[in-house]
FISE-639142 format. One record per residue (C-alpha): x, y, z. Coordinates in nm, 3 decimals. Layout:
<pts>
(pt (X Y Z)) ...
</pts>
This chain:
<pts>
(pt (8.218 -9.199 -14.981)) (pt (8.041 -9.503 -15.100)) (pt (7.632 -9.438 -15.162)) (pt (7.531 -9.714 -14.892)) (pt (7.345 -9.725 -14.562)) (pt (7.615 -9.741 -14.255)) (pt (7.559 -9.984 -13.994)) (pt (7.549 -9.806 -13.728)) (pt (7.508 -9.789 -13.345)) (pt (7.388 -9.433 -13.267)) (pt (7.069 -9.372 -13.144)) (pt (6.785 -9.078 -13.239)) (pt (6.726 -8.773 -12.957)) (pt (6.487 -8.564 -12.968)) (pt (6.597 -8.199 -12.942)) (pt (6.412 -7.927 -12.757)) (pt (6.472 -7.556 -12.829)) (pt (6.382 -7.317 -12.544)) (pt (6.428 -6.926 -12.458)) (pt (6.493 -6.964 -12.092)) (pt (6.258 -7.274 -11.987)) (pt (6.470 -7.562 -12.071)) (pt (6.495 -7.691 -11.673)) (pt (6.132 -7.553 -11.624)) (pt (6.002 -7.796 -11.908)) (pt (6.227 -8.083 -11.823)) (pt (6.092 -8.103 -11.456)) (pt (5.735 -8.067 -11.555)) (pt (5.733 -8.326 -11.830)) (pt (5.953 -8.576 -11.581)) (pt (5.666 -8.502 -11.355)) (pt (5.416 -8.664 -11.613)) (pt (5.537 -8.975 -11.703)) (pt (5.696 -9.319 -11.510)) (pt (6.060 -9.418 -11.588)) (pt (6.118 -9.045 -11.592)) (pt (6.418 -8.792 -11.481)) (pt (6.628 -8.551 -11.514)) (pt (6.953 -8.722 -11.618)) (pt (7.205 -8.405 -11.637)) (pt (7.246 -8.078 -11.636)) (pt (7.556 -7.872 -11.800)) (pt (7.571 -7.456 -11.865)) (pt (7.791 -7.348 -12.144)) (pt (7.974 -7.049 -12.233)) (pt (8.097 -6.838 -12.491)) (pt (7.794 -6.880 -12.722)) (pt (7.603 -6.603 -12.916)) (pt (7.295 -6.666 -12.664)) (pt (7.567 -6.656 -12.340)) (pt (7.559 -6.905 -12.045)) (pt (7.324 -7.218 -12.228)) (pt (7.233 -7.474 -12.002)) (pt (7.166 -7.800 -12.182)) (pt (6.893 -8.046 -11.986)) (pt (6.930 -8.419 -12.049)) (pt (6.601 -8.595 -11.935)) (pt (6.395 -8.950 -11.974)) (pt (6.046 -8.942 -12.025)) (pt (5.938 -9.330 -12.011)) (pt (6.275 -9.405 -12.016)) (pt (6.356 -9.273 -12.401)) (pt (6.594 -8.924 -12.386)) (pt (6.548 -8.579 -12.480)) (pt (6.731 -8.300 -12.487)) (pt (6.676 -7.957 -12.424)) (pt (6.855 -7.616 -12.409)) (pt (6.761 -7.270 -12.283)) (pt (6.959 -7.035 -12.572)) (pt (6.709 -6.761 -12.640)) (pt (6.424 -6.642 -12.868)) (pt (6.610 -6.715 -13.174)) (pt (6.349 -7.049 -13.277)) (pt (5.999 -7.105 -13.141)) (pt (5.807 -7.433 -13.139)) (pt (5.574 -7.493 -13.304)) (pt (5.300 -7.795 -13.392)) (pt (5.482 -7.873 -13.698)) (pt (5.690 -8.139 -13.500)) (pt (5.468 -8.289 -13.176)) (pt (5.465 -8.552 -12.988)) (pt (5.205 -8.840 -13.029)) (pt (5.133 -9.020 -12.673)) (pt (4.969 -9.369 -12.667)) (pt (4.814 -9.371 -12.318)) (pt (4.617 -9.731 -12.368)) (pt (4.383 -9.626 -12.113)) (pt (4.081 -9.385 -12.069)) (pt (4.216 -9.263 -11.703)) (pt (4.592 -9.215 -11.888)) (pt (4.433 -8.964 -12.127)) (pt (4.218 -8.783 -11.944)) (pt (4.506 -8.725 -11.697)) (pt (4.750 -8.652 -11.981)) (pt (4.491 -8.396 -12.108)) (pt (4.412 -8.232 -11.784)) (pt (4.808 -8.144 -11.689)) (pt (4.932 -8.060 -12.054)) (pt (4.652 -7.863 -12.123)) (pt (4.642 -7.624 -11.791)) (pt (4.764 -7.316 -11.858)) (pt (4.793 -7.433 -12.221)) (pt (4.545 -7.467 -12.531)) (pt (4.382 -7.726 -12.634)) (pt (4.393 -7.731 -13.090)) (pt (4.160 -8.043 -13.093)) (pt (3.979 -8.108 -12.755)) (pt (3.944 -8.449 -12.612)) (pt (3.674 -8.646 -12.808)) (pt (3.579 -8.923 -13.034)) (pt (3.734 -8.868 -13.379)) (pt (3.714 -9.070 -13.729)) (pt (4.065 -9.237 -13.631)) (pt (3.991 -9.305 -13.241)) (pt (3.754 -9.328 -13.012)) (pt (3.933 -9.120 -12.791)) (pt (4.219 -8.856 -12.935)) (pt (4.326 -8.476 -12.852)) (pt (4.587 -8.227 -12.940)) (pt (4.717 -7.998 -12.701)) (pt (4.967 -7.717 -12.640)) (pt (5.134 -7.697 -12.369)) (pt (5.209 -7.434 -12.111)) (pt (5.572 -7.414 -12.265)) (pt (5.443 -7.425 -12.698)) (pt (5.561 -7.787 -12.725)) (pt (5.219 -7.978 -12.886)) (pt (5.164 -8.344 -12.794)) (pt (4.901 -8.570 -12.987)) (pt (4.695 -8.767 -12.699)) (pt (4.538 -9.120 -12.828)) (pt (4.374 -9.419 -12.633)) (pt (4.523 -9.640 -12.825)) (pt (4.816 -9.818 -12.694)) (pt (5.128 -9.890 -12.912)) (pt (5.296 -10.258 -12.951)) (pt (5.657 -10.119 -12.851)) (pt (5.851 -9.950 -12.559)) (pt (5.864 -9.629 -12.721)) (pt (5.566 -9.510 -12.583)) (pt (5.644 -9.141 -12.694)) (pt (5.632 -9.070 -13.054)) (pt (5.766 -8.756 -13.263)) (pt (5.519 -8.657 -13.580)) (pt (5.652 -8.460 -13.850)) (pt (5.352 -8.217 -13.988)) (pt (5.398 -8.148 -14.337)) (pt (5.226 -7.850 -14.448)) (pt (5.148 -7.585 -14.794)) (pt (5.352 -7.666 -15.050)) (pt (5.489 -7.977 -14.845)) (pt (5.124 -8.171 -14.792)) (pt (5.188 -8.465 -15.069)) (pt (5.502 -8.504 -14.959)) (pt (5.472 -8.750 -14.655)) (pt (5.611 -9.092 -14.907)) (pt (5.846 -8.859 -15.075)) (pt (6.034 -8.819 -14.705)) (pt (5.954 -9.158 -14.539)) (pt (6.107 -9.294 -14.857)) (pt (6.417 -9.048 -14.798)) (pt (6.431 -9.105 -14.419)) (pt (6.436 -9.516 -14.484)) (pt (6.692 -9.469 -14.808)) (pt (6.945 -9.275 -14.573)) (pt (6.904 -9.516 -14.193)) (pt (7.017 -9.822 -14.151)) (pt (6.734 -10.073 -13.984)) (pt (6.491 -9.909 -14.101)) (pt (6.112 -9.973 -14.150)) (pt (5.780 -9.862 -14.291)) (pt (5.526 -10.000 -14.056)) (pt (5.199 -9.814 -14.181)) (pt (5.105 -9.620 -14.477)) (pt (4.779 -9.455 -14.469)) (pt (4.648 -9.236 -14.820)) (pt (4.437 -8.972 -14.871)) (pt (4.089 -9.086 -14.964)) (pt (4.025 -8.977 -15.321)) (pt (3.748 -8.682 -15.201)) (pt (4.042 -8.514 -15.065)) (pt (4.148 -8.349 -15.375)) (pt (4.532 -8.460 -15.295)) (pt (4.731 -8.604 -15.558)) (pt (4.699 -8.964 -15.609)) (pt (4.918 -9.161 -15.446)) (pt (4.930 -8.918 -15.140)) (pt (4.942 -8.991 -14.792)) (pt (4.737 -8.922 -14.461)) (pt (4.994 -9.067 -14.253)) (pt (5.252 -9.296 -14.222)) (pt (5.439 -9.479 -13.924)) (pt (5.873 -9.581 -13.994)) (pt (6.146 -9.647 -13.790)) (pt (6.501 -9.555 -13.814)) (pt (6.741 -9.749 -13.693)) (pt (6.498 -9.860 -13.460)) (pt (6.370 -9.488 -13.379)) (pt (5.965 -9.493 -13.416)) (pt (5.850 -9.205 -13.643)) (pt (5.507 -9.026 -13.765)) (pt (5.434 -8.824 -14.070)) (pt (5.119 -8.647 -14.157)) (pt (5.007 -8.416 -14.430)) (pt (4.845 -8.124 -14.358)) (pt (4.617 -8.160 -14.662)) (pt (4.477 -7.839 -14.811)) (pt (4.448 -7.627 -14.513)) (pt (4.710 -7.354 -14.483)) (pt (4.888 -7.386 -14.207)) (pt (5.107 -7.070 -14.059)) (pt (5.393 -7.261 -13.955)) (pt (5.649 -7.505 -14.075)) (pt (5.972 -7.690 -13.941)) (pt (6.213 -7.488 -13.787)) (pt (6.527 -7.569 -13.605)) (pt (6.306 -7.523 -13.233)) (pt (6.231 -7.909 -13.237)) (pt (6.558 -8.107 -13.392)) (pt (6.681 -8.482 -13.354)) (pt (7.022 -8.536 -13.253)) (pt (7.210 -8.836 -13.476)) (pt (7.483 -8.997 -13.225)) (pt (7.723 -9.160 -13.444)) (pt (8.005 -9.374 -13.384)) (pt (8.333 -9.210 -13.518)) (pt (8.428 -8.984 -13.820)) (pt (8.287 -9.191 -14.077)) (pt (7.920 -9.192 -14.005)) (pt (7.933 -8.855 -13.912)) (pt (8.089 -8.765 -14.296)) (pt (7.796 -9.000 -14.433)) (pt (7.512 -8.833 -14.263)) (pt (7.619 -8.477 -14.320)) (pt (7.655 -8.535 -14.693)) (pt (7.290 -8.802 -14.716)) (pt (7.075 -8.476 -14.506)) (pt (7.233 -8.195 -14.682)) (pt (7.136 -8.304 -15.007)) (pt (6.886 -8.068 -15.141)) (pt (6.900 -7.938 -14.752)) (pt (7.144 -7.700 -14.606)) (pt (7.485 -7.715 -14.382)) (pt (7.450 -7.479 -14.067)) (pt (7.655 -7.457 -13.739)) (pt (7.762 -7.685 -13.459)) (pt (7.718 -8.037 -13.667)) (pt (7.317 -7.891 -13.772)) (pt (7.195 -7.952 -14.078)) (pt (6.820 -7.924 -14.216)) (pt (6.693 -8.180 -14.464)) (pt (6.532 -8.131 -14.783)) (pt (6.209 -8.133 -14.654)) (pt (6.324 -7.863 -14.342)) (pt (6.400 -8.063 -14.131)) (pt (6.643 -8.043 -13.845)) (pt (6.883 -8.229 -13.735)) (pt (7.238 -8.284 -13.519)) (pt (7.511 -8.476 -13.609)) (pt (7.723 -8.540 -13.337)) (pt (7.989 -8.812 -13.196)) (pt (7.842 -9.025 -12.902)) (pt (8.169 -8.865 -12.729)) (pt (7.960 -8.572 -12.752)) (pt (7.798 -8.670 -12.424)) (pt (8.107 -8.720 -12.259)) (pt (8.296 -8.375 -12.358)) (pt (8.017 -8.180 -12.280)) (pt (7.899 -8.344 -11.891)) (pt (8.288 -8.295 -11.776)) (pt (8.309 -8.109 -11.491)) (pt (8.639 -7.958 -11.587)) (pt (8.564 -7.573 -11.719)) (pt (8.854 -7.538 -11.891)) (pt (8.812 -7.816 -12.091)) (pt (8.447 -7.763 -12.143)) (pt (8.525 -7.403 -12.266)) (pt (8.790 -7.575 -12.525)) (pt (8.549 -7.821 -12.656)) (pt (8.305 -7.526 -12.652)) (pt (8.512 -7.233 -12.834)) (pt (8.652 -7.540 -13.101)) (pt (8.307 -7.646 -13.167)) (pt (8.175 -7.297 -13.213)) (pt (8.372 -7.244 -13.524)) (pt (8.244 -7.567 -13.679)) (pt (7.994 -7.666 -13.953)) (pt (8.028 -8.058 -14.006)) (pt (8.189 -8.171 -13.661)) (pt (8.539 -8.291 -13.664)) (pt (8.606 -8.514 -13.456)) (pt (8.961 -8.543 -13.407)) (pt (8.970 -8.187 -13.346)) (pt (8.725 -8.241 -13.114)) (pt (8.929 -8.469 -12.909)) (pt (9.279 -8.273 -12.916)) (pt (9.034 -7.964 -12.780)) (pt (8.914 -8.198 -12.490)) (pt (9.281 -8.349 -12.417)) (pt (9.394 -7.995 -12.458)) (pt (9.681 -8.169 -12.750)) 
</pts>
């Protein structure tokens, strides 16, 4: 396949992991925000964890995903979710419901990068990043890749990668390590990209050793338009990464993600349980998905 970016129309989902709370989470956090639902609900068979319901939810009208399919991953704050609540009510209210029966890591306050900022876990592990700030774009909900240990200086090294492999994509802020630190130079704090139109943040952990790192708990699904794209992606993210299951790959950097057809969507909300279980047991035996075979499966060809 040629080495270029593909024009594409697929869009970026974010991908929960859950042992049995996948409807629990999806009502509370539809409970949080405006322009917020629960979209679908399917249960699938035949898999290693059993019956897996898969939850398909807004929250401020961007999707998620999430599945209950057992203890296998756990999330962790190496991947959260940054919330810009442009108001002083917004995040105190944020704070209050994600933190009950939660923990808070850094407790609402004034901080060196905003007057007003927290991190908290939530009652289900997921972490979200609460700052006043507002944010100049309807994705008000933004996923932050942590990099930690031997990952730390690594933050341009992946938003370079990231923006080398998406089409329409973007660096929008860049933010190094000041030089008492102790990083390498040329390091970054943060940084801020889009792909394909999909609002990112990165952050280094600096020095501090962390006991976590990316696992396949917290994952963003790639919808791509026919055979193709799905071929280019699997071969740009498992370079230096590794192939697994079910159209998953992880990145170099460990990173998750899910390559799928947008007729993904389709397949899997039919409410036809034979075909569901083809599409299932065909899909099961996959690493990169194949589409056509896909298809045949549904059409039962």
């Amino acid at each position: 396949m040629k080495d270029k970016k593909i024009m594409s129309i697929n869009k970026i989902v974010p991908h929960l992991w859950f042992d049995t709370e996948a409807k629990e989470a999806a009502q509370f956090y539809t409970s949080l925000f405006p322009e917020s639902g629960v979209t679908n609900i399917t249960t699938i068979s035949g898999t290693p964890s059993g019956n897996v319901p898969i939850v398909r939810f807004k929250l401020y009208g961007i999707e998620f995903m999430a599945i209950s399919a057992g203890p296998m991953f756990k999330i962790n704050p190496s991947i959260s979710f940054f919330i810009y609540c442009g108001s002083d009510s917004e995040i105190v209210r944020l704070y209050n419901r994600l933190s009950e029966n939660g923990s808070a890591l850094m407790p609402l306050d004034k901080y060196p990068w905003s007057n007003k900022y927290a991190w908290v876990k939530d009652r289900y592990g997921l972490t979200w990043q609460l700052d006043i700030d507002s944010i100049n774009s309807e994705q008000k909900i933004v996923p932050s890749l942590l990099f930690v240990n031997e990952k730390s200086d690594k933050v341009k090294e992946a938003v370079d990668f990231y923006s080398s492999v998406f089409s329409d994509s973007k660096v929008l802020m860049e933010a190094p390590w000041d030089e008492s630190a102790g990083m390498p130079e040329g390091s970054l704090l943060f940084a801020q990209f889009k792909l394909n139109g999909y609002i990112f943040n990165a952050m280094s952990g600096g020095a501090l050793k962390h006991e976590f790192d990316f696992n396949e708990a917290v994952s963003f699904m790639i919808y791509c338009k026919d055979q193709e794209e799905i071929d280019y992606y699997w071969e740009k993210l498992t370079a230096g990464g590794q192939e697994q299951q079910c159209g998953w790959v992880k990145d170099m950097f460990g990173v998750s993600w899910q390559i799928v057809p947008v007729e993904i969507d389709e397949m899997m909300r039919t409410k036809n349980k034979e075909q569901l279980a083809r599409v299932t047991e065909v899909m099961l035996k996959m690493g990169k998905l194949d589409l056509d075979l896909l298809r045949k499966a549904f059409n039962n060809e």
